[in-house]
Z-matrix of the N, CA and C atoms (Angstrom, degrees):
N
C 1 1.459
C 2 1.529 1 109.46
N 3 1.344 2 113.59 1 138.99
C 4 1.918 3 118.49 2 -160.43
C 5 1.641 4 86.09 3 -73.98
N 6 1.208 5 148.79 4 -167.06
C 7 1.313 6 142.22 5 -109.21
C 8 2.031 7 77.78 6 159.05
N 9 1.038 8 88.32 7 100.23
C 10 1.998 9 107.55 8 175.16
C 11 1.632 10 121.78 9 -57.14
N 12 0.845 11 121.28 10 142.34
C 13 1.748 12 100.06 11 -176.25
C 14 1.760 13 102.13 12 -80.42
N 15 1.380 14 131.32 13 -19.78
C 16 1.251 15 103.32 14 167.39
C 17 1.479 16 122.43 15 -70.79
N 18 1.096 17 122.95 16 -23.18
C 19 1.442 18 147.58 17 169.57
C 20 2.004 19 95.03 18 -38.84
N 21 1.344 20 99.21 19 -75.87
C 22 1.737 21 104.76 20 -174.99
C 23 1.536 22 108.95 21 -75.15
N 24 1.845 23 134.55 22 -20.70
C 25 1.438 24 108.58 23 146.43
C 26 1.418 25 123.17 24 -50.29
N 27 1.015 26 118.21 25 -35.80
C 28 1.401 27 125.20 26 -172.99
C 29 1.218 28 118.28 27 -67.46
N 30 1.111 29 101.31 28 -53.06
C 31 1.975 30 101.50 29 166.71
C 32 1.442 31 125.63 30 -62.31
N 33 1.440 32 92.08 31 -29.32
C 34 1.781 33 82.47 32 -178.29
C 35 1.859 34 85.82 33 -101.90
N 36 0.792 35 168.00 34 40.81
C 37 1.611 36 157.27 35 110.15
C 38 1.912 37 105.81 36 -55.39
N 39 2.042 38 99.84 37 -37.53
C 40 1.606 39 70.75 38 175.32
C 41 1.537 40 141.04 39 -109.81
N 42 1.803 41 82.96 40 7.86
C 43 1.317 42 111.81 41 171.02
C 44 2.010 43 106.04 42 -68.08
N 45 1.048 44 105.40 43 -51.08
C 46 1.957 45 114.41 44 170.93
C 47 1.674 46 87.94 45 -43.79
N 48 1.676 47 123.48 46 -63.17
C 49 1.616 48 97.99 47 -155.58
C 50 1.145 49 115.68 48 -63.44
N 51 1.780 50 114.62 49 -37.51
C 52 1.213 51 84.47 50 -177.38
C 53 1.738 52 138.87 51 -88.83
N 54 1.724 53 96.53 52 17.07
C 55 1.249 54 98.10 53 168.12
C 56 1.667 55 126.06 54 -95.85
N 57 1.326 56 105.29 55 -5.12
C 58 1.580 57 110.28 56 154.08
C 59 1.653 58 133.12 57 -65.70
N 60 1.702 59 85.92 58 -30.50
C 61 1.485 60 103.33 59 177.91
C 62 1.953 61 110.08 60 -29.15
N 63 1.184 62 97.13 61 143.09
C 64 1.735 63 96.89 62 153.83
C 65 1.134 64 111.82 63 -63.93
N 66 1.470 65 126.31 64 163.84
C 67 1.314 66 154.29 65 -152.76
C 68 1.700 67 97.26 66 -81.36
N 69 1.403 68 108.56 67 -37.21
C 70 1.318 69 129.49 68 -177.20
C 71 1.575 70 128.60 69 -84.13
N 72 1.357 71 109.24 70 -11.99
C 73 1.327 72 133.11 71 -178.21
C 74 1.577 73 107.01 72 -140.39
N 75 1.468 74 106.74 73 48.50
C 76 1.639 75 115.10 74 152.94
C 77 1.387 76 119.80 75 -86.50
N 78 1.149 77 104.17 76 -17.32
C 79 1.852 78 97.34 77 168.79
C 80 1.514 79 120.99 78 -68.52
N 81 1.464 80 97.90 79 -39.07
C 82 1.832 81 108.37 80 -167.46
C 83 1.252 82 89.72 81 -79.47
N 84 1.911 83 142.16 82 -15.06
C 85 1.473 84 119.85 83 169.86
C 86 1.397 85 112.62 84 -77.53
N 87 1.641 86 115.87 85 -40.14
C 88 1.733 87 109.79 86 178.41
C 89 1.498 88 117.78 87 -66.01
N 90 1.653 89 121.61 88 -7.07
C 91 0.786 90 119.26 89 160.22
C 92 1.633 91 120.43 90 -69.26
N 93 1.416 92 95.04 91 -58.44
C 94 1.586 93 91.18 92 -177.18
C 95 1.261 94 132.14 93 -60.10
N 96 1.723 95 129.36 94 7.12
C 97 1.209 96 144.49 95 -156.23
C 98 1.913 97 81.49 96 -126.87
N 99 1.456 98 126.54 97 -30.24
C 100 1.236 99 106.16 98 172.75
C 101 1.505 100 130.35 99 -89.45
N 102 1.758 101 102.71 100 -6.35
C 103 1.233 102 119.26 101 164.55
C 104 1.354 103 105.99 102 -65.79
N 105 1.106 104 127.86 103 -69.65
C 106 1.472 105 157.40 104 -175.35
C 107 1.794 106 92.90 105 -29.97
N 108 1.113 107 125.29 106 -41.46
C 109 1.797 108 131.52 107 -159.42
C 110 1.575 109 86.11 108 -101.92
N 111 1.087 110 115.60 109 -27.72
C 112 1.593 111 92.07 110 177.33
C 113 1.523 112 130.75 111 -111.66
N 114 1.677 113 103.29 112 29.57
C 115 1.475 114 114.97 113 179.97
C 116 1.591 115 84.51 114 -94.41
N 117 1.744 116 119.45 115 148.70
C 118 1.373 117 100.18 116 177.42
C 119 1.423 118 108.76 117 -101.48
N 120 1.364 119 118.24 118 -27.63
C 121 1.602 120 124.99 119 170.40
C 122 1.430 121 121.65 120 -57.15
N 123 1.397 122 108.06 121 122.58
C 124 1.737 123 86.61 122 -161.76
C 125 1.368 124 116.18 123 -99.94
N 126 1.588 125 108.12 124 0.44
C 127 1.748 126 108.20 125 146.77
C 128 1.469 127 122.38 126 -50.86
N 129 1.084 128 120.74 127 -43.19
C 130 1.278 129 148.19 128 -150.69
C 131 2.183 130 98.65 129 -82.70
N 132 1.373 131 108.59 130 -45.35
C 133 0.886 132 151.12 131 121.75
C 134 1.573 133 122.51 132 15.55
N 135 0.865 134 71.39 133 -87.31
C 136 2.179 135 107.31 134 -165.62
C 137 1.687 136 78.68 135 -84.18
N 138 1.089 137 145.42 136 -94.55
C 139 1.833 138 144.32 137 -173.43
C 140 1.692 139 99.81 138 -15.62
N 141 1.291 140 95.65 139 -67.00
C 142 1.801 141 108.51 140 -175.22
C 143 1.356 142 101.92 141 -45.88
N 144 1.249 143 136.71 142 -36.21
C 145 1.496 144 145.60 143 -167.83
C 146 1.495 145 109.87 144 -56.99
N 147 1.967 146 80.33 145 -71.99
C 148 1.775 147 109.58 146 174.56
C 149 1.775 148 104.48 147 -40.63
N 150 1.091 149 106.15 148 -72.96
C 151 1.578 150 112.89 149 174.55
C 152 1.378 151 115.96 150 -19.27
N 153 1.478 152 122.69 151 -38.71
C 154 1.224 153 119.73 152 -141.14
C 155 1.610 154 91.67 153 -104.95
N 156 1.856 155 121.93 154 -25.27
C 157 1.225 156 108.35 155 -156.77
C 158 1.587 157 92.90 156 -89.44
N 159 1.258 158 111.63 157 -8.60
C 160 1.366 159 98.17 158 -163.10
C 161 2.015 160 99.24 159 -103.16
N 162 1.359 161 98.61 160 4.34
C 163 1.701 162 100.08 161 166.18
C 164 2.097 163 94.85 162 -95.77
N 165 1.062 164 104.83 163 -13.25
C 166 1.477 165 96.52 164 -178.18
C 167 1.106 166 106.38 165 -79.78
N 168 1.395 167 132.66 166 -57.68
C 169 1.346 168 136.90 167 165.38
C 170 1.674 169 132.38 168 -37.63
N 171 1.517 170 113.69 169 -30.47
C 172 1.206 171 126.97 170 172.98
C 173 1.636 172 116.62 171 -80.46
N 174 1.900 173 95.40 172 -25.65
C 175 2.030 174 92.72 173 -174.25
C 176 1.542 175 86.57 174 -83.63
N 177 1.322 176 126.93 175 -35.78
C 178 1.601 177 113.46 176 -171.75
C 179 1.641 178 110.90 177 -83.77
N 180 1.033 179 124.08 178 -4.62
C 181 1.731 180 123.55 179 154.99
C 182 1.304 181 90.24 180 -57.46
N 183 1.274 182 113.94 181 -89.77
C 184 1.624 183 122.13 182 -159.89
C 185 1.540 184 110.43 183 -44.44
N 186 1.406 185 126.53 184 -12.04
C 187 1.281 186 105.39 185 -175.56
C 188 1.466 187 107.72 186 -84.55
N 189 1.517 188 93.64 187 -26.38
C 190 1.814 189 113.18 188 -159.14
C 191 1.497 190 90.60 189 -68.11
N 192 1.835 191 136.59 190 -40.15
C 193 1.196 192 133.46 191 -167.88
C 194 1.225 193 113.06 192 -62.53
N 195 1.494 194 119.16 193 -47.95
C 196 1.578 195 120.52 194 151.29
C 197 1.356 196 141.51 195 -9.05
N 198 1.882 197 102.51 196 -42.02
C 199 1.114 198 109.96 197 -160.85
C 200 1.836 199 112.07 198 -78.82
N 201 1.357 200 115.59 199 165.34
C 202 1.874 201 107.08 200 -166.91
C 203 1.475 202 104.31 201 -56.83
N 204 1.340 203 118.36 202 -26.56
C 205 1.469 204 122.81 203 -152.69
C 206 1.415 205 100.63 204 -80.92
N 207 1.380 206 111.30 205 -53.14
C 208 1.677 207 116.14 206 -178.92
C 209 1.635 208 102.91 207 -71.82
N 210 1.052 209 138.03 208 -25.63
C 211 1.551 210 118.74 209 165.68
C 212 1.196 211 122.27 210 -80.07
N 213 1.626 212 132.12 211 1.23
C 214 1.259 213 156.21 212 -155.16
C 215 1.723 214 91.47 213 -100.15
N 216 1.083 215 102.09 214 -47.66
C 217 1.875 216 122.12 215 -146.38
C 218 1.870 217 91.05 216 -89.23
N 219 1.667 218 105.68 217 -39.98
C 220 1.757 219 105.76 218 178.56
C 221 1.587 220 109.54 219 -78.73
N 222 1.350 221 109.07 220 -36.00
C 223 1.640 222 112.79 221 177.72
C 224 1.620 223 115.03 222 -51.57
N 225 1.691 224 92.20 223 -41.37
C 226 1.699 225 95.59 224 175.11
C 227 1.724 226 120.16 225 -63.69
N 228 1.171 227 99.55 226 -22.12
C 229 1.440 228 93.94 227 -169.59
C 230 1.349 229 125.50 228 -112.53
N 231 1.359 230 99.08 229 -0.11
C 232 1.942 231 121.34 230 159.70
C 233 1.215 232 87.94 231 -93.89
N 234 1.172 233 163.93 232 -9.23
C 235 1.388 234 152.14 233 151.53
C 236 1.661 235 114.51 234 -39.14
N 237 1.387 236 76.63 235 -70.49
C 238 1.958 237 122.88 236 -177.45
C 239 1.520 238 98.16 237 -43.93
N 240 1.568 239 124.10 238 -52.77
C 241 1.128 240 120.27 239 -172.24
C 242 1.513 241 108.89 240 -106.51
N 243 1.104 242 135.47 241 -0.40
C 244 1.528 243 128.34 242 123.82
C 245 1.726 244 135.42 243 -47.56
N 246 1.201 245 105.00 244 -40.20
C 247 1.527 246 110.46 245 -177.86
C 248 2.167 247 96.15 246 -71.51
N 249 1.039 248 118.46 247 -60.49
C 250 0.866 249 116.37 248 167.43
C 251 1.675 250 142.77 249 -13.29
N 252 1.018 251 93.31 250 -69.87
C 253 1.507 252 110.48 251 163.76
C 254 1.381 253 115.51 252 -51.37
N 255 1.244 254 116.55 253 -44.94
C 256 1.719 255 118.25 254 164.77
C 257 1.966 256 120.71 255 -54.97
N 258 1.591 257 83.90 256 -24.28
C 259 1.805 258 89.28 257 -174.41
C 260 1.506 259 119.28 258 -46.39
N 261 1.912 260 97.05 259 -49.69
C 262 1.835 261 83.74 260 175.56
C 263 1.257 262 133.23 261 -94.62
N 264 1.522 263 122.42 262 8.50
C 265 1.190 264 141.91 263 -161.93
C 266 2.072 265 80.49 264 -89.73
N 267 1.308 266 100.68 265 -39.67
C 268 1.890 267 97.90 266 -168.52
C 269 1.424 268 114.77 267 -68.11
N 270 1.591 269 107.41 268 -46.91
C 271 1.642 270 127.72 269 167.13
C 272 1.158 271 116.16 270 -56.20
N 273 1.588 272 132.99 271 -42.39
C 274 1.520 273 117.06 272 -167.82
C 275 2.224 274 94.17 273 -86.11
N 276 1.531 275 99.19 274 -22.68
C 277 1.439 276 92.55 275 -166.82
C 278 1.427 277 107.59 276 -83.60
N 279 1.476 278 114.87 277 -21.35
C 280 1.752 279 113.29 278 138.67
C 281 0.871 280 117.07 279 -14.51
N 282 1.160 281 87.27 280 -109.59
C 283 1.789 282 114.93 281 174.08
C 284 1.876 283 127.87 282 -12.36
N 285 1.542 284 104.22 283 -59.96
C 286 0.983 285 114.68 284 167.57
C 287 1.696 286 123.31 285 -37.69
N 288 1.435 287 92.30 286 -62.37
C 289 1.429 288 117.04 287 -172.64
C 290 1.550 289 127.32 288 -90.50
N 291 1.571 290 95.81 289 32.70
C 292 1.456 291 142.42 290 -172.75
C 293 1.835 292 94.24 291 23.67
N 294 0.931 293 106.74 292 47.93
C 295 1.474 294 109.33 293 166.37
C 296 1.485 295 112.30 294 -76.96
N 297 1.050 296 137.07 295 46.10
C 298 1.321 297 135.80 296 -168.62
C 299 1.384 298 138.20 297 -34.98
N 300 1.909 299 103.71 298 -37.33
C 301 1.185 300 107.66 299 -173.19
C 302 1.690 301 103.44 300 -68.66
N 303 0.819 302 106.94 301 -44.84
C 304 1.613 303 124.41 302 -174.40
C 305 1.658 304 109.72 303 -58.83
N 306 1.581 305 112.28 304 -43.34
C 307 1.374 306 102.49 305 169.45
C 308 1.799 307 104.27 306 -84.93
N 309 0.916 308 145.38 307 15.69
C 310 1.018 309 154.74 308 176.43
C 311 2.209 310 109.21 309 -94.86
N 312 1.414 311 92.05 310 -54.84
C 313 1.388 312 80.17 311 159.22
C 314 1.629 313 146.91 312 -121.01
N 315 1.465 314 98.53 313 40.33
C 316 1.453 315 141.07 314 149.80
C 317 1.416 316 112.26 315 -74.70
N 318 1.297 317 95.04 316 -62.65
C 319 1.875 318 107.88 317 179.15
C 320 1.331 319 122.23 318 -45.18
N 321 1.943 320 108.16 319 -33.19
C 322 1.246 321 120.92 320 167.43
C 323 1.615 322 122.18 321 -59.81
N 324 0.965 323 111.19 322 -34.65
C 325 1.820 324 120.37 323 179.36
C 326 1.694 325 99.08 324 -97.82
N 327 1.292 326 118.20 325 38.33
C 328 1.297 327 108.19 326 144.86
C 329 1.461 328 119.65 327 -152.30
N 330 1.381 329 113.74 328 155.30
C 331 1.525 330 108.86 329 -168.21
C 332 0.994 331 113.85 330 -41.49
N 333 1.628 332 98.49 331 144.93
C 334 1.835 333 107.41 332 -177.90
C 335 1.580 334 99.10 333 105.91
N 336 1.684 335 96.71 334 -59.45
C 337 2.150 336 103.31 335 -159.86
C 338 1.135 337 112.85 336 64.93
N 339 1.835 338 115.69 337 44.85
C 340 1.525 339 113.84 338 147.16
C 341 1.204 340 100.15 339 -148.66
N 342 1.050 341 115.34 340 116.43
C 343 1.818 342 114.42 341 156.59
C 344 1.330 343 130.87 342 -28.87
N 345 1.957 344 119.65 343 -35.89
C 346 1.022 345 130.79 344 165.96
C 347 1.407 346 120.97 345 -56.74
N 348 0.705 347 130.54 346 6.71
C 349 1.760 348 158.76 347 -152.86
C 350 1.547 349 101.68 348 -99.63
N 351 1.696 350 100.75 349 -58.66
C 352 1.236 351 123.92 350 -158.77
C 353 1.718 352 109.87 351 -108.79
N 354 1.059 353 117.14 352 21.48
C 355 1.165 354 132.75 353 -156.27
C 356 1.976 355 115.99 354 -80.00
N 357 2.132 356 93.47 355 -52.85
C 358 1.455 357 81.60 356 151.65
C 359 1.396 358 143.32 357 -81.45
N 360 1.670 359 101.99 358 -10.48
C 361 1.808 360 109.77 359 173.17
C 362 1.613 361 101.56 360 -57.29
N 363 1.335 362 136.74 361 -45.13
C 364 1.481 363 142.06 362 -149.81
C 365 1.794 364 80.16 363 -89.95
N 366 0.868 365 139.07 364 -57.49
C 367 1.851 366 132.43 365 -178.02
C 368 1.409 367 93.01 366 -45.52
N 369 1.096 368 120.98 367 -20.69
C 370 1.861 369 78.42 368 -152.19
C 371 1.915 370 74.26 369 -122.67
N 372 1.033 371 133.89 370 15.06
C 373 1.497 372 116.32 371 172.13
C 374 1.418 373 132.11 372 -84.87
N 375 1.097 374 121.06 373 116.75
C 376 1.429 375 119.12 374 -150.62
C 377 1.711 376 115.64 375 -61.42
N 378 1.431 377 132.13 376 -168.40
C 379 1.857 378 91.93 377 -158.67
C 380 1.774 379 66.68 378 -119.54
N 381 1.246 380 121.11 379 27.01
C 382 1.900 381 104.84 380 172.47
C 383 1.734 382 105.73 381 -93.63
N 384 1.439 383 112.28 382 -25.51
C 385 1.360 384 126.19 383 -178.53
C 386 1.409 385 122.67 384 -71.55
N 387 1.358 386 150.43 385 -25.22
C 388 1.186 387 136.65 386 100.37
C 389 1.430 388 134.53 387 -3.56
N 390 1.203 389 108.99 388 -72.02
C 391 1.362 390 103.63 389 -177.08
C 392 1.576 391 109.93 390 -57.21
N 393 1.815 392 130.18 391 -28.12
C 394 1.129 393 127.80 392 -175.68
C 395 0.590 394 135.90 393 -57.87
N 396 2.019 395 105.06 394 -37.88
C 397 1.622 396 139.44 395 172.61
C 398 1.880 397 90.72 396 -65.14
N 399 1.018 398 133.29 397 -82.10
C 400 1.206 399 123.44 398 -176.95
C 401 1.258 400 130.82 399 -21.64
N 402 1.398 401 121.16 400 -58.55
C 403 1.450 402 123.85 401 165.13
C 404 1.671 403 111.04 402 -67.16
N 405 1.305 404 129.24 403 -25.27
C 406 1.378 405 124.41 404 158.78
C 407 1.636 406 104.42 405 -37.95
N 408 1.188 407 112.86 406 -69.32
C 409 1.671 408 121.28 407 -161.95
C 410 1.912 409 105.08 408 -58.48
N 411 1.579 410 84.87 409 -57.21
C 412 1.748 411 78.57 410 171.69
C 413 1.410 412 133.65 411 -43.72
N 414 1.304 413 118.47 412 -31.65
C 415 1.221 414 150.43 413 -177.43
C 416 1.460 415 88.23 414 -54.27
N 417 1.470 416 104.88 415 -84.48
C 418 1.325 417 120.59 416 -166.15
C 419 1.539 418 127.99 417 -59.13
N 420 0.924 419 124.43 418 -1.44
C 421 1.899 420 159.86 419 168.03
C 422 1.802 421 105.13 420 -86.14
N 423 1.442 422 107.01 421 -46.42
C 424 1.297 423 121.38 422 175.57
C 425 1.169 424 109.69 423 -45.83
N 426 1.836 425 109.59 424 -68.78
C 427 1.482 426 135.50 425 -166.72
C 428 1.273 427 94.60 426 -71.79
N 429 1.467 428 127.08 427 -39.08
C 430 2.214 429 110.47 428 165.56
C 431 1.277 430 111.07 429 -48.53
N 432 1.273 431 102.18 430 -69.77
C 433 2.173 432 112.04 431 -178.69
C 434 1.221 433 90.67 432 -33.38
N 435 1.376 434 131.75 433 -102.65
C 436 1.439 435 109.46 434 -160.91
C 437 1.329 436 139.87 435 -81.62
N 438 1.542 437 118.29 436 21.28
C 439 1.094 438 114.89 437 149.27
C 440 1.982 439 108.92 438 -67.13
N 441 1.150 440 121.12 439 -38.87
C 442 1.369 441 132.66 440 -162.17
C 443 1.788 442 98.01 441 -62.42
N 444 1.473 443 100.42 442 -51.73
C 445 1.317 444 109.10 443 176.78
C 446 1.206 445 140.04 444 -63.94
N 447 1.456 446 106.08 445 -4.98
C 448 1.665 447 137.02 446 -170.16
C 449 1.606 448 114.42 447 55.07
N 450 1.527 449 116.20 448 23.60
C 451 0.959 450 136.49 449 179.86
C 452 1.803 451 110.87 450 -81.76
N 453 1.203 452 117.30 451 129.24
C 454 1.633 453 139.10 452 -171.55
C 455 1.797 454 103.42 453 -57.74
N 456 1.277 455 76.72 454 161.51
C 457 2.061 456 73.22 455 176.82
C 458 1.425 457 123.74 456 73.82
N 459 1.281 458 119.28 457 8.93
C 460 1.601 459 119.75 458 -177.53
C 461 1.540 460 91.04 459 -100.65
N 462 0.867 461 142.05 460 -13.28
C 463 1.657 462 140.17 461 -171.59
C 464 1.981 463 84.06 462 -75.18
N 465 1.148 464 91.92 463 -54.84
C 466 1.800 465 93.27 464 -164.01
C 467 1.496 466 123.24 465 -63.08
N 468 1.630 467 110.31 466 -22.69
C 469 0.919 468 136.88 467 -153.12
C 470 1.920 469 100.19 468 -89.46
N 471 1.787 470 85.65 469 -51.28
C 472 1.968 471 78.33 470 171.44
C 473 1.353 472 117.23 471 -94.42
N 474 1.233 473 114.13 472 11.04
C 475 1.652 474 110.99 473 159.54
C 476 1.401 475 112.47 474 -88.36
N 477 1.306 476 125.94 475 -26.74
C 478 1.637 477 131.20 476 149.78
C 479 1.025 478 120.65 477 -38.91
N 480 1.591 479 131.72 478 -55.27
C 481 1.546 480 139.99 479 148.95
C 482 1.207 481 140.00 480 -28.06
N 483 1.632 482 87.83 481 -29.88
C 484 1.505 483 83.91 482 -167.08
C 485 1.810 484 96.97 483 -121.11
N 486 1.304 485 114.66 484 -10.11
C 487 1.378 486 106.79 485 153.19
C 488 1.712 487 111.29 486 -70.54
N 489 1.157 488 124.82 487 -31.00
C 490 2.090 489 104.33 488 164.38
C 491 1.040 490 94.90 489 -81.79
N 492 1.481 491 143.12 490 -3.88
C 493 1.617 492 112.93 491 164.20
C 494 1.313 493 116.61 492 -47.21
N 495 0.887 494 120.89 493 -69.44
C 496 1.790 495 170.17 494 -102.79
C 497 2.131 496 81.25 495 -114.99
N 498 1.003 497 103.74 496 -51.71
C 499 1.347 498 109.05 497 -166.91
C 500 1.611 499 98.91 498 -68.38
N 501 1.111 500 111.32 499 -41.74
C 502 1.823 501 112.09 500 178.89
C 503 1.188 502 114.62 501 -81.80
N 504 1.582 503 112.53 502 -41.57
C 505 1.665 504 107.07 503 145.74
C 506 2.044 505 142.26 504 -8.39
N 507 1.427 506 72.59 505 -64.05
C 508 1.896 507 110.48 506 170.02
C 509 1.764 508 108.95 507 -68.31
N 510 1.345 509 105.87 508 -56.06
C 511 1.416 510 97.51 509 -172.86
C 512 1.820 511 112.65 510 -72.15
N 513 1.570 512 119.22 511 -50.41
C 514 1.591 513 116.95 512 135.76
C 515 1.376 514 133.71 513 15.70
N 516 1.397 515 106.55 514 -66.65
C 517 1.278 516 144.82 515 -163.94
C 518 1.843 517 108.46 516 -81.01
N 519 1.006 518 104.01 517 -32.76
C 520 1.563 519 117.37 518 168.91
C 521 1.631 520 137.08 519 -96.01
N 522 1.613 521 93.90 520 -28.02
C 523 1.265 522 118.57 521 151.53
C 524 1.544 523 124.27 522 -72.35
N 525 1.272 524 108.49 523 -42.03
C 526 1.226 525 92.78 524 171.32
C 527 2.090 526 124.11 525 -92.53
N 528 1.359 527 94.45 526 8.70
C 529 1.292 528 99.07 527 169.87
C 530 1.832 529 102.79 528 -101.36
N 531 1.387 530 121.27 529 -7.00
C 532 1.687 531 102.00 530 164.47
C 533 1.580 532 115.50 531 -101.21
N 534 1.444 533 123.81 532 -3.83
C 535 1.595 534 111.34 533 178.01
C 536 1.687 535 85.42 534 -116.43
N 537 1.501 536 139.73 535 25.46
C 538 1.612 537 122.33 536 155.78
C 539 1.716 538 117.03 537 85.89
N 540 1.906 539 105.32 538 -32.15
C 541 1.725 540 111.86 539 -177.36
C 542 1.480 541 89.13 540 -78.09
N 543 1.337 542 99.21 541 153.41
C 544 1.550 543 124.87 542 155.08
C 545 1.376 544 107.55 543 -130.22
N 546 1.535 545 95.32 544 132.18
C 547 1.393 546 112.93 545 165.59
C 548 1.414 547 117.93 546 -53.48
N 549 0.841 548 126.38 547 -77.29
C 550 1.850 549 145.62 548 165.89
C 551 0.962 550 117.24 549 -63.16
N 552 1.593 551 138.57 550 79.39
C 553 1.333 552 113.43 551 -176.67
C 554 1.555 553 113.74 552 -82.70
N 555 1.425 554 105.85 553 -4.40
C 556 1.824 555 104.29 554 176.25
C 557 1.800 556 126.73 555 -90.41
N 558 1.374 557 89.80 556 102.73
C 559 2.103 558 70.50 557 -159.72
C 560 1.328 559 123.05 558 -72.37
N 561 1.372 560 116.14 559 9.43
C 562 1.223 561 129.49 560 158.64
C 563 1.196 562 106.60 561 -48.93
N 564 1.260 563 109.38 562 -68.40
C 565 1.647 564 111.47 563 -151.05
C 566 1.909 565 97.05 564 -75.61
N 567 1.641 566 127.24 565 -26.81
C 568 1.374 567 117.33 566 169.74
C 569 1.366 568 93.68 567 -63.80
N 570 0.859 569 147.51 568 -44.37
C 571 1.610 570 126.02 569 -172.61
C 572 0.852 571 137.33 570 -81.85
N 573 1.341 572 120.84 571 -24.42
C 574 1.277 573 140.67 572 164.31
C 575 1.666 574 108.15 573 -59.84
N 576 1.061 575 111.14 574 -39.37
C 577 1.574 576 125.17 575 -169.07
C 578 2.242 577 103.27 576 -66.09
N 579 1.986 578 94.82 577 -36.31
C 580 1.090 579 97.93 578 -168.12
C 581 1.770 580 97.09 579 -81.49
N 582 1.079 581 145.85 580 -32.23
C 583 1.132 582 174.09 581 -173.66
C 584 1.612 583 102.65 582 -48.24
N 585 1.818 584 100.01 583 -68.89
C 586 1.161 585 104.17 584 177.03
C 587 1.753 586 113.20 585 -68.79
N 588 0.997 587 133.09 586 -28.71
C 589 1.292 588 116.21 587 -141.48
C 590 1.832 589 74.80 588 -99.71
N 591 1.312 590 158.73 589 -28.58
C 592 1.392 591 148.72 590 140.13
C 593 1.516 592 105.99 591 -17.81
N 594 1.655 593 99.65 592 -81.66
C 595 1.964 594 95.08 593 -175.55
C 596 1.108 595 102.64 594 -44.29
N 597 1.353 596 146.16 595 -44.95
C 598 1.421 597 134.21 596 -174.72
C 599 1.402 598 109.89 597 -46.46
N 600 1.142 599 110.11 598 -64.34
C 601 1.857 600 120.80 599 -172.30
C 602 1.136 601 121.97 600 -84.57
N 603 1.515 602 109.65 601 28.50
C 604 1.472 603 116.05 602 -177.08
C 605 1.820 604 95.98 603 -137.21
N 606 1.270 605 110.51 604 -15.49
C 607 1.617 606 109.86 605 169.22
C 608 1.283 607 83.79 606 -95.43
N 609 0.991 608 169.19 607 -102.15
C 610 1.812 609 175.83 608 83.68
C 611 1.704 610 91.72 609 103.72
N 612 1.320 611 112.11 610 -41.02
C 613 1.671 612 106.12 611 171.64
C 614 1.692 613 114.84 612 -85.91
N 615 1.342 614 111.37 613 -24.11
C 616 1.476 615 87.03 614 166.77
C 617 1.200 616 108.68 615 -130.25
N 618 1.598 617 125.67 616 68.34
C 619 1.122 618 132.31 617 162.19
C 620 1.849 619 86.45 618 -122.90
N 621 1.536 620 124.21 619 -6.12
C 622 1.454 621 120.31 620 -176.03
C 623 1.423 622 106.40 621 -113.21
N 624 1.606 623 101.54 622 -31.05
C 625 1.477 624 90.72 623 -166.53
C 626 1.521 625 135.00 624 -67.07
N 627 1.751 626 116.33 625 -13.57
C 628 1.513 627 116.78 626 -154.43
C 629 2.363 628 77.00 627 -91.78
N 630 1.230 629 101.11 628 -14.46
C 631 1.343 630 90.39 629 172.03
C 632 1.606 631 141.68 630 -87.91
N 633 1.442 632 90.40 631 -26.49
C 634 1.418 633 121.24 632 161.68
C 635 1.828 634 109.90 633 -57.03
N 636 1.278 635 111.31 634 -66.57
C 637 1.692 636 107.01 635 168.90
C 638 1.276 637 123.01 636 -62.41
N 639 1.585 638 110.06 637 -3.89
C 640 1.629 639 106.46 638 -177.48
C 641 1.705 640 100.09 639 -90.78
N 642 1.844 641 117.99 640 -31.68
C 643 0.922 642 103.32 641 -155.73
C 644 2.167 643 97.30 642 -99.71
N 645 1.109 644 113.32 643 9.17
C 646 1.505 645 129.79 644 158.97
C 647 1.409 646 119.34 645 -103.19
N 648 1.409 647 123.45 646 -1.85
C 649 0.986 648 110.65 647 -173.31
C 650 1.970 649 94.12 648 -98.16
């Protein structure tokens, strides 16, 4: 009997998965290439195939996240968005504490590049909002430490962070709609900012998670 051409996409879709497979999950590809030969419908077939390249592609993401370089590259940037969070807790406590020079070159690394800029947002910020941003960052230092440590719970830990981000975000957001300044006037870059710090904690969940169920399972 002639041999269908979805029949031979199909084989070679699951012949590709299991050569993407990790090094470590070459069994579960010769498996799936012997599943694949024993569906007899070769629609049926050809789906099972599809299925398979795109489970091949997901075990070799996760292996690649593993690797020193890609936890090197996330460490930097839960850093990045840890240090951050400290930024205005340092500027308004400048400010406050008429330290000037210092809120002066704080003021420089933010739009505008004067603190005076920002002068009635920091009046009218309540003194619990600081401290929120602070434990935001800690948070997020937390979820490094034990990501570093290969220790469980850092997935949860910077989504904790970044829900009081998000929360000071909001309060921000009201403040600076009753004294008229905006911090950000580019909403690109506020969104982008919110954008990134998600992709962050959403590779941060499955660069933990296939370990997290290994070490509960």
């Amino acid at each position: 009997m002639r041999e269908t051409l979805c029949r031979r996409i199909a084989r070679a879709f699951a012949r590709h998965a299991a050569q993407v497979m990790p090094q470590g999950e070459m069994g579960w590809g010769q498996a799936m290439q012997n599943e694949c030969e024993a569906v007899e419908n070769d629609q049926k077939a050809l789906r099972w195939a599809v299925g398979c390249v795109f489970a091949g592609y997901w075990e070799s993401s996760n292996a690649m996240l593993q690797t020193w370089y890609a936890r090197g590259l996330l460490a930097c940037l839960i850093v990045l968005l840890g240090l951050r969070e400290f930024f205005a807790p340092f500027l308004i406590f400048s400010y406050r504490m008429h330290y000037l020079g210092l809120a002066n070159f704080l003021g420089m690394r933010t739009a505008g590049h004067d603190y005076r800029r920002l002068i009635p947002v920091m009046d009218a910020i309540p003194a619990w909002l600081p401290v929120l941003w602070a434990a935001s960052g800690l948070l997020f230092l937390a979820a490094l430490w034990r990501m570093l440590r290969r220790q469980s719970a850092s997935g949860l830990l910077f989504f904790l962070a970044f829900g009081l981000d998000l929360v000071g975000l909001w309060v921000v957001r009201s403040i600076q709609a009753s004294t008229g300044v905006v911090i950000t006037p580019n909403p690109i870059v506020r969104a982008g900012g919110v954008v990134l710090t998600f992709l962050t904690g959403m590779v941060l969940w499955r660069m933990t998670r296939k370990r997290d169920l290994t070490e509960n399972g």
